[in-house]
C-alpha positions in Angstrom: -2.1 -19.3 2.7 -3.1 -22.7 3.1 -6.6 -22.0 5.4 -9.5 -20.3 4.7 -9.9 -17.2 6.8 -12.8 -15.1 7.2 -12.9 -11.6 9.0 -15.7 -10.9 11.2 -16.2 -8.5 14.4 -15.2 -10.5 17.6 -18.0 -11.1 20.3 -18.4 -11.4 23.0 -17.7 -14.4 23.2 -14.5 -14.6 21.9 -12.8 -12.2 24.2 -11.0 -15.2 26.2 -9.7 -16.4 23.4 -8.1 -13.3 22.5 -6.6 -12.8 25.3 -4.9 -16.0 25.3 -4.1 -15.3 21.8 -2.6 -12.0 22.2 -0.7 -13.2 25.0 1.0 -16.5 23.0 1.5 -13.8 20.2 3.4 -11.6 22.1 5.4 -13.7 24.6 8.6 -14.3 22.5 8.0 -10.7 20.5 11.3 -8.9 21.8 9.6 -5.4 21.3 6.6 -6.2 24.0 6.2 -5.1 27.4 3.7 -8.3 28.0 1.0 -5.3 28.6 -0.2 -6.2 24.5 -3.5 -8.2 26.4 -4.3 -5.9 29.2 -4.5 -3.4 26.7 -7.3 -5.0 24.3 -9.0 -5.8 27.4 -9.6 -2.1 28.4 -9.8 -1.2 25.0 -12.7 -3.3 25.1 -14.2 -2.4 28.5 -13.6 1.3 27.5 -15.8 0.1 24.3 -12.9 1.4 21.7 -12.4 -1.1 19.9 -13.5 0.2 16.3 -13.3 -2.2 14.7 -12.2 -5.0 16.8 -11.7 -7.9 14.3 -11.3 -11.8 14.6 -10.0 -14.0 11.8 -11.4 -17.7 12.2 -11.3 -20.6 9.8 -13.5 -22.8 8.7 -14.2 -24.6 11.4 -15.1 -20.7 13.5 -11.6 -21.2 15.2 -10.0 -18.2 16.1 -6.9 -17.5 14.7 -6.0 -13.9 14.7 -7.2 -10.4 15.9 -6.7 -6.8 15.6 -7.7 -3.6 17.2 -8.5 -0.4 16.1 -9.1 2.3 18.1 -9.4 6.3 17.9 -6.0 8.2 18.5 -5.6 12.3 19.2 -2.8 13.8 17.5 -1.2 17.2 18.2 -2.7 18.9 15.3 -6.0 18.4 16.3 -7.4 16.7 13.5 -10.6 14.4 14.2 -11.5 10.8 12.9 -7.7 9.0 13.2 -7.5 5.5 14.2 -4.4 3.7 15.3 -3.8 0.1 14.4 -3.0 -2.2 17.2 -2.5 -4.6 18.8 -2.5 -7.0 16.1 -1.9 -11.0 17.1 -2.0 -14.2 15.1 -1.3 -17.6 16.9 2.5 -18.1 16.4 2.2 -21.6 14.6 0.0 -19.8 12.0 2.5 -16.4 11.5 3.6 -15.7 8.0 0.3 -16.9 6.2 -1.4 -13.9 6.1 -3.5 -13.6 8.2 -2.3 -10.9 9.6 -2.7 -9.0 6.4 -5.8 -10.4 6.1 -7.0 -8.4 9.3 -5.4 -5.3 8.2 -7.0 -5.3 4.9 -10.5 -5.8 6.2 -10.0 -3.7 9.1 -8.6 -0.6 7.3 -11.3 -0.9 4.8 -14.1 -0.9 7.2 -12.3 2.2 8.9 -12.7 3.8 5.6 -16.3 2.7 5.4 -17.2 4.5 8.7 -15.4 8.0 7.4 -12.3 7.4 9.1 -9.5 9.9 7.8 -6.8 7.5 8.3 -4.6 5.3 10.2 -1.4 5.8 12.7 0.7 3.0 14.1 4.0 2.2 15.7 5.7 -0.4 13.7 8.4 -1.8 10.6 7.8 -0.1 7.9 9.5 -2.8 5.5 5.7 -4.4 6.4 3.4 -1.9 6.9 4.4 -0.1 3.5 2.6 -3.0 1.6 -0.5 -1.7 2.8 0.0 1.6 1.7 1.3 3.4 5.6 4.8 5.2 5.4 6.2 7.1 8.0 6.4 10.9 8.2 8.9 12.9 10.3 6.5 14.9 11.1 4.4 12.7 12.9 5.8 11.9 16.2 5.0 9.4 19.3 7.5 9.8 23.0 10.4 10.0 20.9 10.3 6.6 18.9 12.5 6.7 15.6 9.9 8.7 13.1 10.8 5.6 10.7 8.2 3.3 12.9 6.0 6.1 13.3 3.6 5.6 10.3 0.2 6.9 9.0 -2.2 6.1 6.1 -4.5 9.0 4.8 -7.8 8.3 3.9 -8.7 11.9 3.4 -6.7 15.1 4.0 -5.4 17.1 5.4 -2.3 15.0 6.9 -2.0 15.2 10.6 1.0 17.1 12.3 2.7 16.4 15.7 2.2 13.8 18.7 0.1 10.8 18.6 -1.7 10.0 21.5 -3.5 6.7 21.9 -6.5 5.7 24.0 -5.3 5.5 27.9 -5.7 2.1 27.5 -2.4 2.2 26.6 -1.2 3.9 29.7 -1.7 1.4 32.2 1.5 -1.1 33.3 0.4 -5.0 32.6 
């Protein structure tokens, strides 16, 4: 990766940025709804966001964000997390700083005695950071193949995710 990037939690007053950010991100993305923005904006009014991360250069220039924030599943284990959304400006995709925010975002979740991490996504990418998908780990019918969790701690959780109702609402 060319820049220096360095993690830190956004502030307050970076949340117009990311909103622009998560918007240019996800225009082109053929999987997106366009809701991707909306969404970290509740997640943020509903204070969520745990962590809520910004990578920014050298310069304090924003350059990519991701949320985290607590998810139910079926089995009623306590202290899940799912991953998402996750934006990087589309000039600077494929530098990692993407995986630069999951990195330092999944090891903070461990820090604060998370049990692990689900999210809805290509495993060909996610597996390098240690998620694979398990059939028995379900969300509204998706192929279990994008379904995917990460264990921090056992036991591994069983049944329907179900992520904050930030979610839920339409863009």
């Amino acid at each position: 990766m060319a820049e220096a990037v360095h993690i830190r939690p956004e502030t307050p007053a970076d949340s117009a940025v990311i909103g622009a950010l998560t918007e240019a991100a996800f225009r082109d993305a053929p999987y997106s709804d366009g809701s991707e923005a909306a969404i970290v904006e509740r997640l943020r009014q509903s204070e969520t966001m745990i962590p809520s991360l910004v990578a920014v250069d050298e310069d304090g220039g924003i350059m990519g964000h991701v949320a985290f924030s607590p998810v139910t599943i079926e089995s009623g284990e306590k202290g899940w997390y799912g991953l998402g959304p996750i934006s990087v400006w589309p000039q600077l995709q494929r530098r990692g700083i993407g995986s630069a925010l999951i990195v330092d975002g999944l090891r903070r979740l461990e820090g604060i005695g998370a049990r692990g991490c689900v999210l809805i996504g290509d495993p060909a990418f996610y597996a390098r950071f240690g998620f694979a998908s398990d059939p028995e780990l379900t969300y509204r019918g998706l192929p279990t193949r994008n379904v995917q969790r990460l264990v921090f701690m056992p036991p591994v959780p069983k049944g329907e995710i179900t992520y904050h109702a930030a979610f839920e609402a339409a863009a």
